[in-house]
N, C-alpha and C positions, 0 to 999 in steps of 0.2 A: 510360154513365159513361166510357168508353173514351174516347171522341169526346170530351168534355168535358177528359179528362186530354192528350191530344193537341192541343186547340186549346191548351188553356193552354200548355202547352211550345211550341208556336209563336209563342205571343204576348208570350213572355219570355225567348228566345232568335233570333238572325238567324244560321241557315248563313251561310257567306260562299260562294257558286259563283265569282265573279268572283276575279280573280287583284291581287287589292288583298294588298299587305305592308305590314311595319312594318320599318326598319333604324335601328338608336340603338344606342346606344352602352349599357351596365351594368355593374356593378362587384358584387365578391364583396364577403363580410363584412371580406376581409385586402387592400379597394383594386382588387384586379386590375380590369382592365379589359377587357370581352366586348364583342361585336356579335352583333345577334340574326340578321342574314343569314349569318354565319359560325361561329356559336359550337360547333355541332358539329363542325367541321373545327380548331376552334381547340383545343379539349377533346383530338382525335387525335392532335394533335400533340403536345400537353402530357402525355398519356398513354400513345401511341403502342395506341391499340387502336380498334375501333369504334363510333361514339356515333350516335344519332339521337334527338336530345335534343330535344323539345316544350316550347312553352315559355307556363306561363301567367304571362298578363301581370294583373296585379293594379291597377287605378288607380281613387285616393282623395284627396279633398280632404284625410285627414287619420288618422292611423294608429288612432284612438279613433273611426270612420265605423262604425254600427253593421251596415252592410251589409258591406263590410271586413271586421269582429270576427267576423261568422256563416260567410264566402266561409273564412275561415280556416280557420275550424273544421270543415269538412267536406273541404280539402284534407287536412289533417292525418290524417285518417281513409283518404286514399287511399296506394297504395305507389307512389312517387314514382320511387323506383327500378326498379322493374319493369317500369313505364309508359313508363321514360323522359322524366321533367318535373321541370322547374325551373319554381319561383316567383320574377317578378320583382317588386317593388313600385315601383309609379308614385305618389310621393306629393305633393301639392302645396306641404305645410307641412315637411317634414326628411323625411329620409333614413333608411329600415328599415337600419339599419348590422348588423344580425345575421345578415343575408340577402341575395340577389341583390336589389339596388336602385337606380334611376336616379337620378341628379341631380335637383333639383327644376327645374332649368330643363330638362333633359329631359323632367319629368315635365308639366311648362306646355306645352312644344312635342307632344306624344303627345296630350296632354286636349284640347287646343285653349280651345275658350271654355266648354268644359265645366267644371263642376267638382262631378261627381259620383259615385257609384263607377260604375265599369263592372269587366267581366272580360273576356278576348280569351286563346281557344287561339290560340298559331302553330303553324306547323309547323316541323320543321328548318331551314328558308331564310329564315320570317319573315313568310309566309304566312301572312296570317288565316284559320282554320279558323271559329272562331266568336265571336261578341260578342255583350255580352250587359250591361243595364243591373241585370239583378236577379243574387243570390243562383243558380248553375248549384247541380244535384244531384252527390252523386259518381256516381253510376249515368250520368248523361248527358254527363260528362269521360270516365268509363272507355269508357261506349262509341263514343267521337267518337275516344280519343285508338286501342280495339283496332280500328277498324276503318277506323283507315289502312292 
């Protein structure tokens, strides 16, 4: 049974080994404007302390994506703060204005000719740590995100 539970989570998630990033541009719920290759150096400054801030990336044809609605619902269950992560959403249709969110033309340029949900851990710099087209667990965020 083990084996079975093991392929499946390989089969619905891609480590990323290769040195593939993401760098865009995102905005808080009050406008501000972030970059994800710099956002914890940006945070340092803005606070003057130190951050090593992780960042999942969220992207959805559409904020009612029922794969979206579930991705949510188990971030929310994680401590965000502890882990050090931020949720960004990529949507294709308008803009999560209550939360860290890209432009839609950002969010076109990210998805590509995709338009489907995906999830992507970064890392600090923007590093793709993992991607992934299904619904990730919190158990396999947490342990991706402690055991950088």
């Amino acid at each position: 049974m083990k084996t079975l539970s093991l392929i499946f989570i390989l089969c619905t998630f891609t480590l990323i080994t290769y040195s593939q990033s993401l760098n865009f541009e995102f905005y808080n719920s009050a406008s501000k404007k972030y970059n994800t290759a710099s956002f914890s150096e940006q945070l340092e400054k803005e606070y003057d302390a130190k951050f090593n801030e992780r960042i999942v990336l969220l992207e959805t044809p559409k904020l009612s994506d029922s794969l979206y609605l579930l991705q949510n619902k188990i971030l929310d269950k994680l401590d965000a703060e502890s882990l050090q992560l931020i949720y960004i959403t990529a949507c294709l249709e308008q803009e999560n204005g209550s939360g860290y969110h890209t432009s839609i033309k950002t969010a076109k340029e990210i998805m590509g000719t995709s338009n489907k949900f995906r999830i992507r851990l970064l890392d600090s710099t923007g590093n793709i740590i993992l991607e992934s087209d299904e619904v990730i667990s919190q158990k396999i965020i947490e342990d991706l995100v402690q055991s950088e």
